[in-house]
C-alpha positions as CSV (number, residue, x, y, z in Angstrom):
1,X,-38.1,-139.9,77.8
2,X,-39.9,-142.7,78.9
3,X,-42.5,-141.4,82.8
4,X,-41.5,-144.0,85.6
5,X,-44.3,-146.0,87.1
6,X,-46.1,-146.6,89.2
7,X,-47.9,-144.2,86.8
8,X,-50.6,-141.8,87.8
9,X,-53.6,-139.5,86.6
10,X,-56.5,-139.0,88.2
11,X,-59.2,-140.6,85.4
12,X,-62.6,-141.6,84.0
13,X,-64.0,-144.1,81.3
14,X,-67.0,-142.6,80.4
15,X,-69.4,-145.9,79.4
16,X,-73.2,-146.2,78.8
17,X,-75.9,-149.7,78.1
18,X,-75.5,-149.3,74.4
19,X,-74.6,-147.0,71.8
20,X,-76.7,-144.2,71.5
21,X,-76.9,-143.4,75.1
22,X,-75.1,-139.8,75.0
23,X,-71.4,-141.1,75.4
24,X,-70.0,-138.5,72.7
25,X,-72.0,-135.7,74.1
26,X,-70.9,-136.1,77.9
27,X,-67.2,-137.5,77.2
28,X,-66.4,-134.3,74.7
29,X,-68.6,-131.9,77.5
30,X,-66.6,-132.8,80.2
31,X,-63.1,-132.9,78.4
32,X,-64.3,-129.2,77.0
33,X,-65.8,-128.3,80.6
34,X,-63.0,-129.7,82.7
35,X,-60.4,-127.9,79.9
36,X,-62.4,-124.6,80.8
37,X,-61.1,-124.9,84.2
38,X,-57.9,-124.7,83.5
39,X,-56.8,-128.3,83.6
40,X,-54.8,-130.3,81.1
41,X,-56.8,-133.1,79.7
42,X,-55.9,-136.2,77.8
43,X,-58.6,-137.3,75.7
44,X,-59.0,-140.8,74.6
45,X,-61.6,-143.5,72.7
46,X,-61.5,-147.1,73.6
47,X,-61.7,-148.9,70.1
48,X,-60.5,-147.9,66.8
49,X,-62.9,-145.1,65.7
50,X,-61.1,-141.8,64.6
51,X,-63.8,-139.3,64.5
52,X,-64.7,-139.1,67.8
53,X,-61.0,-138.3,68.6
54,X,-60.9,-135.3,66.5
55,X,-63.6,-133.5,68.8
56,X,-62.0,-135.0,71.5
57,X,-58.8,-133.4,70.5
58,X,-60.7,-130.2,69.7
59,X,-61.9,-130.3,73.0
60,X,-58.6,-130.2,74.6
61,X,-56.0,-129.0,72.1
62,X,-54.6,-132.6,72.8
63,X,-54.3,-135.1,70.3
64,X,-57.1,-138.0,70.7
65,X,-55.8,-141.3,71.4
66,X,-57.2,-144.5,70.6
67,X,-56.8,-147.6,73.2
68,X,-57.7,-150.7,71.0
69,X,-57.1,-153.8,73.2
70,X,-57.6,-156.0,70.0
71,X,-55.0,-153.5,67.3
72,X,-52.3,-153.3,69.9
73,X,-53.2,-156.3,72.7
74,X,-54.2,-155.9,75.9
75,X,-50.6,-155.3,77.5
76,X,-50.0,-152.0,76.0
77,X,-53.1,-150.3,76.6
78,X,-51.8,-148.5,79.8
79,X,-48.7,-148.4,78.3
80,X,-50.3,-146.2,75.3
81,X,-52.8,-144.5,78.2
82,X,-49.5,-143.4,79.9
83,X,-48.0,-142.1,76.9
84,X,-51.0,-139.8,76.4
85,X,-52.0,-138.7,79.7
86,X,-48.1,-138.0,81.1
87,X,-48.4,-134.4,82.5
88,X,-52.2,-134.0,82.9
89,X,-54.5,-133.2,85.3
90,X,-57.0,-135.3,84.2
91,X,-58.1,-138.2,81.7
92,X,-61.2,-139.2,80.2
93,X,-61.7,-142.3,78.2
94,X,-65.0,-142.4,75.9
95,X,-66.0,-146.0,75.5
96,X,-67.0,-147.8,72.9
97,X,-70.6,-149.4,72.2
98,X,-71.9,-151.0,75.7
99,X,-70.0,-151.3,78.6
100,X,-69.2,-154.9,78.0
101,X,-69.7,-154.9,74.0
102,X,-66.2,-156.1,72.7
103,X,-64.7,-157.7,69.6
104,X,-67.4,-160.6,67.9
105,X,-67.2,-164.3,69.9
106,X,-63.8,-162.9,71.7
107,X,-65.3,-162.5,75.1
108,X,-64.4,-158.9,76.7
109,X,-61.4,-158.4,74.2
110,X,-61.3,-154.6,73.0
111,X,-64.7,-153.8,75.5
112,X,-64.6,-150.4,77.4
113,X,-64.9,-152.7,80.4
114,X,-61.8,-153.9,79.5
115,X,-60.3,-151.0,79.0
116,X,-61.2,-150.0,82.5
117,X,-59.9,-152.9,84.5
118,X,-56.4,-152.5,82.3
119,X,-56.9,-148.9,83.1
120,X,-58.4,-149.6,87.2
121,X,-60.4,-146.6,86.4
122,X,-63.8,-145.7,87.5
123,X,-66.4,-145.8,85.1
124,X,-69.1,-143.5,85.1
125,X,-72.2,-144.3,83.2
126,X,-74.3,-142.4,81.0
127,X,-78.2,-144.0,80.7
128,X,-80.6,-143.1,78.6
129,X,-83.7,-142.2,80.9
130,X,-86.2,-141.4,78.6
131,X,-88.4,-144.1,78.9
132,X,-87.9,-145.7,82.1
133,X,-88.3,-144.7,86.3
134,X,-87.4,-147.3,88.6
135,X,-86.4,-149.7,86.6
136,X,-83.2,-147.7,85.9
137,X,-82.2,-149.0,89.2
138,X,-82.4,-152.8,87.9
139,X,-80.3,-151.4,84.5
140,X,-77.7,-149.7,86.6
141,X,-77.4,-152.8,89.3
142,X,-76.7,-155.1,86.4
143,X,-74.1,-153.5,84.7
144,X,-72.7,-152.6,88.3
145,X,-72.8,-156.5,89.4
146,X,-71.9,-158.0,85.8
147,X,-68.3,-158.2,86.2
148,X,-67.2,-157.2,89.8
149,X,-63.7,-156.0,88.9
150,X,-65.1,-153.1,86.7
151,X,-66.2,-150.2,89.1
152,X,-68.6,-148.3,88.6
153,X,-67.9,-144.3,90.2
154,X,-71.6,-143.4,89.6
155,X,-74.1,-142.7,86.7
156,X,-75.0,-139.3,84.4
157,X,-78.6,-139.7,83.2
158,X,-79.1,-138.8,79.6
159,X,-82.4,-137.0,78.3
160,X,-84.4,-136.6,81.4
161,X,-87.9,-134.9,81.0
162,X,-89.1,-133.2,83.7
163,X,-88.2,-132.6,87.3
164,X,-90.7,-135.1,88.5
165,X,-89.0,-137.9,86.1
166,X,-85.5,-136.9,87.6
167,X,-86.7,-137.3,91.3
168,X,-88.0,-140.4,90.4
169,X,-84.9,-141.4,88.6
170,X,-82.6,-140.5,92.0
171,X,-84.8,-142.3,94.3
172,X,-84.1,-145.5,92.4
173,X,-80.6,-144.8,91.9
174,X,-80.5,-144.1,95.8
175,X,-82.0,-147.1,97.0
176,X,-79.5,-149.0,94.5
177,X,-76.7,-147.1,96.5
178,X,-75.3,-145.6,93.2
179,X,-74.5,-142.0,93.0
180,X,-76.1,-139.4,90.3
181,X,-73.1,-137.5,89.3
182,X,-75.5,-135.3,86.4
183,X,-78.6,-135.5,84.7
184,X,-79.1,-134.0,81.3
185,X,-82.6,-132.6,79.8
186,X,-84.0,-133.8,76.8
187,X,-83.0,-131.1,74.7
188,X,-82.5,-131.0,70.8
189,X,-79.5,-132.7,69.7
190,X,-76.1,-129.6,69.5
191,X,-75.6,-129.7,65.9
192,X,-73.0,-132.4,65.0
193,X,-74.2,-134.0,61.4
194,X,-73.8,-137.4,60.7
195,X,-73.7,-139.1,57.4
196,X,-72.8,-142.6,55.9
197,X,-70.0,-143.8,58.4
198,X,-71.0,-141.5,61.6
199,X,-70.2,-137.6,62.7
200,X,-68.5,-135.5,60.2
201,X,-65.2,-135.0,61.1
202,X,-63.7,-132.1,62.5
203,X,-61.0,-131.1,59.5
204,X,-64.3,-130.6,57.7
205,X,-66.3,-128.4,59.6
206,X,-63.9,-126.8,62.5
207,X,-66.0,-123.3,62.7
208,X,-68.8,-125.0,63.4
209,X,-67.3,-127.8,65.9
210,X,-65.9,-126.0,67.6
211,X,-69.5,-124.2,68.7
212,X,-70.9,-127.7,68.9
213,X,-68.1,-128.8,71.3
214,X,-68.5,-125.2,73.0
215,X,-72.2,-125.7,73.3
216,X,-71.5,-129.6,74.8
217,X,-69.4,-127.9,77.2
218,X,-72.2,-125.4,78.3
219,X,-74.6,-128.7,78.4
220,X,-72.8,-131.0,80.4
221,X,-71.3,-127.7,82.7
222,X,-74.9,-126.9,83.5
223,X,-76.3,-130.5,84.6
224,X,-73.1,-132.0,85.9
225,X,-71.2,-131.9,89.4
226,X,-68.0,-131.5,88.0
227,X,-66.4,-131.7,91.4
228,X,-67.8,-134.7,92.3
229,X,-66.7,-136.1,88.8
230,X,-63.4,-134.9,90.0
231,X,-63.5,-136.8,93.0
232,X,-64.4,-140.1,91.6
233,X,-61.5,-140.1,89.2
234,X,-59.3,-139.2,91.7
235,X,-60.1,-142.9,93.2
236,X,-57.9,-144.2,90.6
237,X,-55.4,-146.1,91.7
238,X,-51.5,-145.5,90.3
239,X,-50.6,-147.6,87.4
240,X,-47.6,-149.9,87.6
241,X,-46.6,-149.5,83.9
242,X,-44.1,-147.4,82.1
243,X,-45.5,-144.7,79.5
244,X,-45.4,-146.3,75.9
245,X,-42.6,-144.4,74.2
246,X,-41.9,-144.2,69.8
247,X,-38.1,-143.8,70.8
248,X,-38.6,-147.6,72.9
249,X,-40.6,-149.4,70.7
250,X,-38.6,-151.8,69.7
251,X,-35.2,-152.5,70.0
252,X,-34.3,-151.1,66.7
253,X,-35.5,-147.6,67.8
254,X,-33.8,-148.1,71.3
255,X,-30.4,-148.7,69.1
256,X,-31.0,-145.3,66.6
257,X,-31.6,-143.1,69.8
258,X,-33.8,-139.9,70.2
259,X,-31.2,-138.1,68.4
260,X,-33.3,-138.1,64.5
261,X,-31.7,-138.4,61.5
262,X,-31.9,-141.3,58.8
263,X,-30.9,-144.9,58.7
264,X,-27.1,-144.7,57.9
265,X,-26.9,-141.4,59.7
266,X,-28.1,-139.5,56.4
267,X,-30.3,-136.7,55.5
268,X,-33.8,-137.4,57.3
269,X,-35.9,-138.9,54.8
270,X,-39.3,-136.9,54.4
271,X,-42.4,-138.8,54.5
272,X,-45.4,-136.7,53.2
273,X,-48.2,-137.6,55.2
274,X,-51.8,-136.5,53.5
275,X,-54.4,-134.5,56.0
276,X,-57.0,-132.0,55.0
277,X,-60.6,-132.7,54.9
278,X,-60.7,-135.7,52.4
279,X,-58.3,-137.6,54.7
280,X,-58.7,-136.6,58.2
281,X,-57.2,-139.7,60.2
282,X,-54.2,-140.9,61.2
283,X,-53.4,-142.6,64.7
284,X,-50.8,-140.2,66.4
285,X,-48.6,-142.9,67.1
286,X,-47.8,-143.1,63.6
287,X,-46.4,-140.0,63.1
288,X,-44.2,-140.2,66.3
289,X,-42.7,-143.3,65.1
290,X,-41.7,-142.4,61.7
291,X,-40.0,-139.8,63.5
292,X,-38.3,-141.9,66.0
293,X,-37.1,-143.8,62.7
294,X,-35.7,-140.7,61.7
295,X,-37.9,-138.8,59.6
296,X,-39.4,-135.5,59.1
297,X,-42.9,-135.7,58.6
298,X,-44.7,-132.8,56.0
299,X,-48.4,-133.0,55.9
300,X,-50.1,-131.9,52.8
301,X,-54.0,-131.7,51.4
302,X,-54.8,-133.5,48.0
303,X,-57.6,-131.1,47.8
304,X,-55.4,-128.0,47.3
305,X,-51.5,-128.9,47.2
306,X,-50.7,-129.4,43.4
307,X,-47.3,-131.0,44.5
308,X,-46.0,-133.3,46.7
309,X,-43.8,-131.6,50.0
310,X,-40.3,-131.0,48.5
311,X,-38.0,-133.8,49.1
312,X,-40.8,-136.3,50.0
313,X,-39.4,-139.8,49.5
314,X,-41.8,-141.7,51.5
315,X,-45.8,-141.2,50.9
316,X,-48.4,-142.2,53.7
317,X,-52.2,-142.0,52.6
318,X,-54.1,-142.7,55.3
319,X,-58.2,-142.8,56.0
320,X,-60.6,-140.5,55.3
321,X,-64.0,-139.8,52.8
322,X,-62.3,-139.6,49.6
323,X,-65.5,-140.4,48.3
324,X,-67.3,-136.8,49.4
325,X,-64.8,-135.3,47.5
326,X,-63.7,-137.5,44.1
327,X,-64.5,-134.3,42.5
328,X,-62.6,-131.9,43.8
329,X,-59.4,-134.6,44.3
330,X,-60.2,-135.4,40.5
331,X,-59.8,-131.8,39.7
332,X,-56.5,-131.3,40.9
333,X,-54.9,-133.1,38.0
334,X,-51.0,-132.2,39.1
335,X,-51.1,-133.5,42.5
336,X,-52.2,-136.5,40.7
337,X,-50.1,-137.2,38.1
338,X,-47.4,-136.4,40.7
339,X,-48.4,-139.4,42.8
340,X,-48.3,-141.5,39.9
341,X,-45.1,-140.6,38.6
342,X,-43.7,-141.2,43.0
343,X,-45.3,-144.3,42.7
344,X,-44.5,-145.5,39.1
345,X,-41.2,-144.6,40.4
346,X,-40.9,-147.5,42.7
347,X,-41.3,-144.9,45.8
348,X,-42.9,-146.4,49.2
349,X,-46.2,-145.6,49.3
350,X,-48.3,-146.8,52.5
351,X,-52.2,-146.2,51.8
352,X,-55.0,-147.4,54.2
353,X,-58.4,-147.4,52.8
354,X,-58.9,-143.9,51.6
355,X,-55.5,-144.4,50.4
356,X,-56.5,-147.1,48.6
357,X,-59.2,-145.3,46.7
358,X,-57.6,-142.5,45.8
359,X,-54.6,-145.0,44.5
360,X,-57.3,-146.3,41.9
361,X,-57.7,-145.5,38.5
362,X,-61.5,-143.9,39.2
363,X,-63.7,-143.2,42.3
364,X,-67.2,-143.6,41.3
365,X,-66.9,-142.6,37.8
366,X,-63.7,-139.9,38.7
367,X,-60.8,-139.7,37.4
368,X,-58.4,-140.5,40.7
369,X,-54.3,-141.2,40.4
370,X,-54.1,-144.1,38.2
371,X,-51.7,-145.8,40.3
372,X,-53.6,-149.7,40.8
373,X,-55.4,-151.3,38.2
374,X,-58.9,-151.2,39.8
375,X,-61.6,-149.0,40.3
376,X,-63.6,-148.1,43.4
377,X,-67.4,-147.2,43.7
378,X,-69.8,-146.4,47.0
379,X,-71.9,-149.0,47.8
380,X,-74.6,-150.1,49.6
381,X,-73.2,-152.5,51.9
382,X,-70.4,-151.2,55.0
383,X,-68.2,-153.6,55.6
384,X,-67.1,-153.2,59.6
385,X,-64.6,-155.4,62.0
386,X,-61.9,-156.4,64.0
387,X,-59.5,-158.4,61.3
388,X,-56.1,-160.6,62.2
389,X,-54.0,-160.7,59.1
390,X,-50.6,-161.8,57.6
391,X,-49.3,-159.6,55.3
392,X,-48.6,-161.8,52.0
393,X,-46.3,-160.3,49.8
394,X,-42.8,-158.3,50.7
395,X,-43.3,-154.9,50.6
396,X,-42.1,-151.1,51.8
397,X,-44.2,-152.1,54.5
398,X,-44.6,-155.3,56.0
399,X,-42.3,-158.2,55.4
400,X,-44.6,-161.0,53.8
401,X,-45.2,-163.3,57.1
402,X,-46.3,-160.3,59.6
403,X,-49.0,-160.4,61.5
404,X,-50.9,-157.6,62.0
405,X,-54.8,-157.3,63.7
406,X,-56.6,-154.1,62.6
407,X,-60.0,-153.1,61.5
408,X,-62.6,-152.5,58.4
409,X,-64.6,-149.6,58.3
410,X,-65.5,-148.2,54.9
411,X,-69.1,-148.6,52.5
412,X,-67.3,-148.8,49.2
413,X,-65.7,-151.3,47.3
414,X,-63.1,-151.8,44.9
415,X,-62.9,-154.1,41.9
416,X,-61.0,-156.0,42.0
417,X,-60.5,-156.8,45.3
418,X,-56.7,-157.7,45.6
419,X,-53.4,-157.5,43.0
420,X,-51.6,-159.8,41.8
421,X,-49.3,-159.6,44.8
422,X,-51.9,-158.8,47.8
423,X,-51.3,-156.4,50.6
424,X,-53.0,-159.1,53.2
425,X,-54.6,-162.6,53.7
426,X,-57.1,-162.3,56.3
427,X,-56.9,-165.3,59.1
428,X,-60.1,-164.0,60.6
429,X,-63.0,-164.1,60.8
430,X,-63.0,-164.9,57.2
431,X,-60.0,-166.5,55.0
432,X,-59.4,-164.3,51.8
433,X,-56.7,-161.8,50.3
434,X,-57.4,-158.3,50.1
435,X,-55.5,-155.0,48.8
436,X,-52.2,-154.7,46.5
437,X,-48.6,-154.6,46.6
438,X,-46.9,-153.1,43.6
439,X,-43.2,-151.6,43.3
440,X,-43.0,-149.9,46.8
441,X,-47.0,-149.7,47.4
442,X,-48.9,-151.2,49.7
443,X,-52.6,-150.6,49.7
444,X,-54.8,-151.7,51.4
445,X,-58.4,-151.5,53.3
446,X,-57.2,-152.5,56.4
447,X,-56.5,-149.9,59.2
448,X,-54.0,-150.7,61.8
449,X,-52.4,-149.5,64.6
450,X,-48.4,-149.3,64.3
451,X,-47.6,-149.1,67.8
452,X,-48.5,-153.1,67.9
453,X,-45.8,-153.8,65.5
454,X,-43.2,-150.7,65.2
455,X,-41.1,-152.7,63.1
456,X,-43.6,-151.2,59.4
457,X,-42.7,-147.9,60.7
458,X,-38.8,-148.5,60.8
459,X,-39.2,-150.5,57.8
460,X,-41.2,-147.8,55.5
461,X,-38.5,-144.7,57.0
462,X,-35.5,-147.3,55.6
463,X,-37.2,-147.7,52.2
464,X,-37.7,-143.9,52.1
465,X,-34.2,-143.4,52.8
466,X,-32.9,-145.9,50.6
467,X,-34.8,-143.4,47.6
468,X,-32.1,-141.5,45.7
């Protein structure tokens, strides 16, 4: 079913200077606090981080969605928003770096202050007071005047000290005309570790996220104004956009219907989709469309499932930290050998950076399925951005000639870099090939977003179904 426009939900996009201002703190407080209430809340990240969205969806009981202006383009960001928020009381959208930080030499493209004006929502942002008075009012006044279609609803000030500093804080704020909506104490950090490529993720460490996100909750309950947060997002104007839907996509999908079932009106193909701790993200798009292709999704853990779901015909390995646990997905040898002998098979196989790793013949020094001719190690160096690529070589996939933007995130490498047939060529910002396209396998580092071109998902379901 596809929500008529104009489209509406009362929202926020929760910004801040720069990163490491408190934007995960007060966006997952207020989904958790406003949640507490009663309300349904759609949580979503501007950008393509997927770690943030799993406290987000902790926080909520609602899937986290990402808005990625550069993955997907600009024009279906509140198409995607839609799609997530239909039926809600409420949404909030965490940003991404500073307000105005956006893809490298690209102008505003993928910035939360683009976001917001696709979105005409109210941003509210969160400074971090610690070391300035008055002069927040100059800070808040240019980020208020900067662009003047981005609105700014008011500011929450992050790690106050003492009730002297706040006062000081809201009399510059007041003669700047800009409302306080909360202040926050300096207070030691709620306990969400970080390690090589930011928080843990949820998958590994629910029991104790979901006290952190409980605890963020009781944080930003205690120095908020919840109603008047309210208020502000109910300044958003309606949308004129209709809600992003897996079952519209494309005009293949439109032409197969809602009503499931394979390509050929067979058995549903099953696509086995890996989760667990090791390999914690997938965008939820992808999942809805490789059932709008007509598939049943199974999700299973390498960690502890010694066999591949029954039936599976189509494997899909997304991202994750393979690399915290090469000796536990070494250990289970069956699941292993079971992959290679799918892939060795000629199955599809769709793997995205963990993926890719745990396709290699060893992960530093462990034994992992065996399936590419390469080996990957951890390494110094992270390798992070925005990439526009053309897939190279025909696979399960991608036809070789699609183009596809996505992103890099990861601090390992693999030697060598690309197959004799390579998953991509990268266009920019730099021209090489990267990743490997064998039998039905593509992997690859590169993460992308399927909702910008529907067409892999349709075309990975119709390789899985083709599978005797």
């Amino acid at each position: 079913m596809v929500t008529s426009y104009p489209f509406n939900v009362p929202r926020l996009v929760i910004a801040a200077p720069s990163s490491g201002s408190g934007k995960t703190t007060v966006a997952t407080g207020l989904m958790a606090a406003f949640s507490e209430r009663g309300m349904a809340v759609s949580p979503h990240k501007a950008g393509p981080d997927y770690i943030d969205p799993g406290y987000h969806a902790l926080a909520t009981g609602r899937p986290g969605r990402n808005l990625d202006a550069f993955m997907c383009g600009p024009e279906l960001v509140a198409p995607l928003f839609a799609h997530g928020a239909a039926g809600c009381d409420l949404a909030v959208v965490e940003g991404v770096m500073g307000l105005y930080d956006g893809a490298a030499g690209r102008g505003e493209l993928a910035s939360t202050a683009q976001v917001a004006k696709l979105l005409r929502a109210p941003v509210v942002l969160v400074v971090d007071a610690s070391s300035q008075s008055r002069s927040v009012a100059a800070l808040v006044h240019g980020f208020a005047s900067f662009d003047p279609q981005v609105r700014l609803g008011g500011v929450i000030l992050n790690k106050v000290g003492s009730d002297r500093h706040e006062v000081m804080l809201r009399e510059a704020l007041e003669e700047a005309g800009m409302p306080v909506l909360g202040v926050l104490r300096r207070a030691p950090q709620v306990a969400t570790p970080s390690r090589h490529l930011g928080l843990v993720p949820v998958a590994e460490r629910r029991t104790d996220a979901l006290t952190a996100v409980s605890a963020l909750a009781a944080q930003v309950r205690a120095g908020c104004d919840l109603d008047a947060l309210m208020a502000v997002a109910r300044t958003a104007p309606p949308l004129d956009c209709e809600a992003w839907s897996p079952h519209s996509a494309s005009p293949a999908f439109e032409a197969r219907g809602s009503g499931g079932g394979a390509p050929g009106n067979g058995a549903a193909p099953v696509i086995a989709v890996a989760g667990g701790p090791a390999f914690t993200f997938s965008y939820a798009e992808h999942t809805e469309l490789l059932q709008a292709a007509g598939a049943e999704v199974v999700t299973f853990d390498p960690l502890r499932d010694e066999a591949l779901p029954a039936g599976t015909t189509g494997l899909v390995i997304g991202g994750g930290f393979p690399e915290v646990y090469a000796p536990e997905l070494s250990a289970n040898e069956p699941l292993r050998k079971a992959v290679a002998r799918f892939a060795e098979a000629g199955g599809p196989v769709a793997a995205e950076c963990a993926g890719l790793l745990y396709l290699a013949q060893s992960l530093d020094g462990k034994p992992m399925c065996g399936v590419l001719d390469a080996d990957a190690r951890m390494s110094e160096r992270l390798t992070l951005g925005y990439r526009e690529a053309v897939a190279v070589s025909d696979s399960a996939l991608a036809a070789a000639g699609t183009r596809l933007r996505g992103h890099e995130f990861h601090r390992t490498v693999i030697e060598p870099g690309a197959g004799a047939a390579p998953a991509w060529g990268f266009t920019h910002p730099e021209r090489r090939v990267e990743g490997f396209v064998q039998q039905g396998v593509h992997a690859s580092y590169l993460h992308t977003h399927w909702a910008a071109e529907p067409s892999v998902a349709l075309r990975f379901v119709e390789a899985a179904a083709a599978r005797p």
